[in-house]
N, C-alpha and C positions, 0 to 999 in steps of 0.2 A: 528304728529298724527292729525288726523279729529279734534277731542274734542278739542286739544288744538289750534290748527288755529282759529275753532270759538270763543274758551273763550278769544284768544290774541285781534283779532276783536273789541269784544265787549268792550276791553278793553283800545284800542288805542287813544279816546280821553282824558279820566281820564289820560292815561300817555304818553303824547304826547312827551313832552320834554325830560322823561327819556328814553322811546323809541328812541328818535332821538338823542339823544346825547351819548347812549349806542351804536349805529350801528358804532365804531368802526371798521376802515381797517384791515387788517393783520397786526398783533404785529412783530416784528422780532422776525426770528429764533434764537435761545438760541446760537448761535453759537461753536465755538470749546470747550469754556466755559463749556457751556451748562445752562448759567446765563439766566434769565428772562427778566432782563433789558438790555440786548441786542437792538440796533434801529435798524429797517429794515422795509420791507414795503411789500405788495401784490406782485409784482413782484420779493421778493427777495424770500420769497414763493413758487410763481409759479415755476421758477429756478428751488430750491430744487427738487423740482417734476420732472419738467421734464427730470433734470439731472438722475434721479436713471437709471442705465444701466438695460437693460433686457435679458432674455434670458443667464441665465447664469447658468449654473447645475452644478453638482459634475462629471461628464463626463471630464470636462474642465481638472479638478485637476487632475485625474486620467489620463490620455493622456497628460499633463503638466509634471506629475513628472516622467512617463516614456518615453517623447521627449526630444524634445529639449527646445521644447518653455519655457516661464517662466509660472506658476501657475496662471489664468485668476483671475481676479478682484472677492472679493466677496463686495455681494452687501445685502442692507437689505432696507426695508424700512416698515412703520407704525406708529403707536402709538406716542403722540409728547409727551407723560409720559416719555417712555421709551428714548423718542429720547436724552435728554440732557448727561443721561448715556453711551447711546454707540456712539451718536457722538463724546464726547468729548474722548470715549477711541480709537475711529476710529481716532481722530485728533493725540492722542499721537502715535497710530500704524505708520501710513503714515509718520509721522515726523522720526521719528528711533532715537530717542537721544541715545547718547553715555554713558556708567556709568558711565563717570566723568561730568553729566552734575548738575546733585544735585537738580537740582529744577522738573524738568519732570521723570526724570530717573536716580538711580545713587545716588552718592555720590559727593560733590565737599567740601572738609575740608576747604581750603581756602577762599570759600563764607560763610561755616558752615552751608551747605545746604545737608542736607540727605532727600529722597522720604518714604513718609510713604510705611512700609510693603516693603523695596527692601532687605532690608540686612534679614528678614525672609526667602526671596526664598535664600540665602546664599550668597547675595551679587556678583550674575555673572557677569563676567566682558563681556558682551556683549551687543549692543545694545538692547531696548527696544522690538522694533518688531521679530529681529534676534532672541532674545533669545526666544519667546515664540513660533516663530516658529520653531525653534530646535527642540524644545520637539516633532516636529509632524514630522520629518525629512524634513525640509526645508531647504535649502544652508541662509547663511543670504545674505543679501544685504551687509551690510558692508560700508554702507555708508548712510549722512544724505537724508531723504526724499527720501531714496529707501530701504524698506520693502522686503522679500520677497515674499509680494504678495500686493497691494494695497485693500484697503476698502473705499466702501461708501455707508453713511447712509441718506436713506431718506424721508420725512416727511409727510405722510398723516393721514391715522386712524388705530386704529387696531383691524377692521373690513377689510380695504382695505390691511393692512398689511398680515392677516391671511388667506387671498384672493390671496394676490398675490404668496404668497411661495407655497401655493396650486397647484396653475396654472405653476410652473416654474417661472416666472416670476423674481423673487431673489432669494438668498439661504435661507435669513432669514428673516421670519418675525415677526416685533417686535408686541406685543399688553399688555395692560394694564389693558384688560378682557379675560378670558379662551376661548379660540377656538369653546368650545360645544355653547358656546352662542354669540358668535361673529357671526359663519355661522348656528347655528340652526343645530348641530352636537350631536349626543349620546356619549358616554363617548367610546365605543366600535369602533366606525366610528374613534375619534380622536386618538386613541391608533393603529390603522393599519392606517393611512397615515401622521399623523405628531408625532415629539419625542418633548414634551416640555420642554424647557429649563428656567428656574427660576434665575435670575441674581442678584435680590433683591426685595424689598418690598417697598410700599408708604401708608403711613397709610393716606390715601384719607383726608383732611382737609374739614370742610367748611367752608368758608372763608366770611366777610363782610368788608364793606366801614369803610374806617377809621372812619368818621360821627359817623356809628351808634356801633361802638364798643366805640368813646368817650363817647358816652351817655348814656353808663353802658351794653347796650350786649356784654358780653363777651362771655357766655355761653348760651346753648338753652338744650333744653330735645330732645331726639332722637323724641320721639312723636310730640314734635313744628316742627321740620326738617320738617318730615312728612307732618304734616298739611300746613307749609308755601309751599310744592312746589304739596299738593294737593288742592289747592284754599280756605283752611277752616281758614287762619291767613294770614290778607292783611296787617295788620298795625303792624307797631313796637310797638305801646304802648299795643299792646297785651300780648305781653310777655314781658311787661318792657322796655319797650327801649319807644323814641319820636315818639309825633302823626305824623307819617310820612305812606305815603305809602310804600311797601317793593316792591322793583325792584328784583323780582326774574330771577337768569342768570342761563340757563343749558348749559351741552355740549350738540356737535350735537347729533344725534341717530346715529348708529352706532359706534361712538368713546367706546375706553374702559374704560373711566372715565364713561361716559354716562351709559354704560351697569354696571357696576361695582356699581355704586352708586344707580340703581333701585335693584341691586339685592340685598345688603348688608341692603340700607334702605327701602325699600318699598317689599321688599320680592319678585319681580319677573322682568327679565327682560324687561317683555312689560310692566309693569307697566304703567298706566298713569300717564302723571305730567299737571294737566290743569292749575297749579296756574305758569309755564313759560310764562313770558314775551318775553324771545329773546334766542335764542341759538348761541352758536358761534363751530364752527370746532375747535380751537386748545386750550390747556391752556394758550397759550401767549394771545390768544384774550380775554380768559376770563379776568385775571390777567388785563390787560389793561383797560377794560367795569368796573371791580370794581374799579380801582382808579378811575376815569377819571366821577363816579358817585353816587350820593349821594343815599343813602337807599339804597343801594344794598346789595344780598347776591348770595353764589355763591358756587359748590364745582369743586375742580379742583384737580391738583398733587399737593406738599406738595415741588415738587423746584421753584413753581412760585410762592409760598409766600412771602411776603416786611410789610414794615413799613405801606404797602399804602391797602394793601391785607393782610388784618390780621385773622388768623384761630383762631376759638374761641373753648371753653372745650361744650363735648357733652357729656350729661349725658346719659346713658342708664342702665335700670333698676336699679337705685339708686347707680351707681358705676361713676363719673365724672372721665373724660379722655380727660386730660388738653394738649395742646401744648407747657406742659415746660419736656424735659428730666430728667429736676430733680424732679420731681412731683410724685406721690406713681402711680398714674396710669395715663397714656399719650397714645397719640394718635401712638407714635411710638411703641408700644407694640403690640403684635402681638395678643393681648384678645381683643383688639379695634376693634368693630362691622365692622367698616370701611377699617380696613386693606386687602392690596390685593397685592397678587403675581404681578411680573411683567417679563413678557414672553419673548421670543425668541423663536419662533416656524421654526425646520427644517424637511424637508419632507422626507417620507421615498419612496424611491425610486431602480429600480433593480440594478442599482449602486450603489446604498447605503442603503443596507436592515438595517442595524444599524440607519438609519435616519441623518447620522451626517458625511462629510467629516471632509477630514482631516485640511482644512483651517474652514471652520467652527470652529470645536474640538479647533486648535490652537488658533485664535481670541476670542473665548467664556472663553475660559482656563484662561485667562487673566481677568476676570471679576471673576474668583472662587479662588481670591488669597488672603489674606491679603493686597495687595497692590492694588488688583484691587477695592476690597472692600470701603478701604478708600478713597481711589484719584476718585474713578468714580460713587461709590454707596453714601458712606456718605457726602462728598464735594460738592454735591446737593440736600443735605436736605433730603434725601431717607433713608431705613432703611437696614442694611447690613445686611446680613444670619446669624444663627447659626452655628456653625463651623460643627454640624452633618447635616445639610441643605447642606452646601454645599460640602460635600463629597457625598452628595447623589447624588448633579448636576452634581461633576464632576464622578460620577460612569456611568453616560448616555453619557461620552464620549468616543470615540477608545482611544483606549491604544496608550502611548506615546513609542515612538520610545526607 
């Protein structure tokens, strides 16, 4: 924004050093993980990108499962919230473990390794990817690291995400803000071209430097929030913390942490923020800018928090909502000002007036399970559905075979 380019300007020599030591590279991508502290670099980055395949519709699938050919690749790409979640379920799909594997999939009594949520779905004796594609009449693979159908997820915004499923471009795109405000969309417009899909929840953190959380911020008032990233609280000893300057870090514009965090704290998407210093494209980079610097604060998703990125309790309207689960009210609770859906947007097309193939429906399906829940929603620090949430998700899917 105009106002902030000038206010960062005027501000560049006062923080010259935290400026320059905050322009961190590209963090690595979260990998198969979907961990934070993953190492990687701008080129490992770029990659991701430019690997996402294109041009891929539900046409494919439909002419797949009545040819010969096999069922064409689905592909997703957006949001780096969301990404840690479905790549890491995209890692277990493409892998196909066997049910005796016990650690990925399965049961294995001998190592004493049982998979959270597998004996819930009733303990199927089929591989991982096989069996969830069953449900949608797919043949299985039947064998490791052949699925039947491969996925790949890939890493940009989910602004670019909910852009590209539009356009064709993937089948799915992920974001970590609602579509009506990602493309500047009516609630009516997003209801005739895409079906939204809800996988889990991220109760948005905001996070500060280890520094200035040891020097007693632990907590801030929603209205401090406010003020630090509207230029009216520059220093930590304002609100209790050390006479230090406050390095405040946003995501980019467009990302859906970005859109998410003007709408929930500052009450509107365009919001202005003139008190940012630096913005970064992904949560790895954020994550990375607050360790790596002193007085900083920051918000981001809730899997790229550490020892080093530490999310502090926000009090709003007299009710504090702490980052401990066992705390009377916490940030994972879905009353938390800050809490927000996290998407998977599919288009709805004359192929697929329902919005949703059948490999789609099958790979999603897999994230609306008890197993999918724990091993891929709470496993990174994300917040899993209500069991009436998620029959409601999987009601917006084709019926299984």
């Amino acid at each position: 924004m105009t106002r902030e380019s000038d206010r960062l300007a005027d501000r560049v020599s006062r923080r010259k050093f935290l400026i320059a030591s905050g322009a961190v590279g590209t963090a690595g991508l979260a990998g198969c993980s979907g961990q934070s502290d993953s190492g990687g670099d701008a080129e490992t980055e770029a990659a991701a990108d430019e690997s996402t395949p294109t041009e891929q519709s539900s046409q494919d699938t439909a002419s797949s499962e009545s040819g010969s050919s096999g069922p064409s690749m689905l592909t997703a790409e957006g949001s780096s919230t969301v990404y840690p979640i479905a790549n890491k379920g995209s890692s277990y799909w493409n892998a196909n473990a066997p049910p005796d594997d016990g650690e990925y999939w399965g049961s294995n009594p001998e190592e004493g390794n049982t998979v959270p949520g597998w004996e819930a779905l009733g303990e199927p004796d089929m591989r991982i990817a096989d069996y969830f594609a069953s449900l949608y009449g797919f043949e299985p693979g039947g064998q490791q690291a052949t699925p039947p159908f491969p996925t790949s997820i890939g890493l940009s915004h989910s602004g670019t995400g909910c852009q590209s499923v539009v356009d064709g471009l993937v089948d799915i795109g992920n974001s970590s803000g609602p579509i009506t405000a990602e493309l500047g969309w009516s609630e009516s417009k997003a209801e005739e071209e895409v079906v939204d899909h809800v996988l889990g929840r991220d109760g948005q953190p905001v996070v500060v430097s280890s520094d200035v959380y040891n020097n007693g911020v632990t907590q801030l008032t929603g209205d401090q929030v406010r003020k630090i990233y509207q230029d009216e609280i520059t220093n930590w000893s304002e609100v209790g913390g050390p006479d230090q300057e406050i390095y405040v870090i946003g995501r980019a514009e467009g990302s859906g942490t970005d859109t998410a965090f003007r709408l929930n704290m500052l009450g509107s998407a365009d919001a202005p923020m003139p008190g940012v210093d630096t913005r970064f494209g992904q949560n790895q980079q954020v994550a990375q800018a607050v360790s790596q610097n002193e007085g900083a604060i920051a918000y981001m998703a809730l899997a790229f928090t550490s020892d080093t990125v530490l999310p502090i309790g926000i009090e709003f309207e007299g009710t504090l909502y702490e980052p401990d689960k066992d705390a009377e009210n916490t940030i994972f609770d879905s009353a938390y000002p800050l809490n927000r859906d996290l998407h998977q947007y599919t288009k709805i097309t004359e192929d697929t007036p329902s919005g949703t193939d059948m490999r789609e429906a099958a790979f999603m399906n897999m994230f609306l399970t008890d197993f999918g829940q724990q091993v891929f929603v709470e496993a990174n620090n994300y917040i899993p559905l209500p069991t009436a949430d998620i029959e409601a998700e999987k009601a917006k899917l084709p019926e299984q075979v």
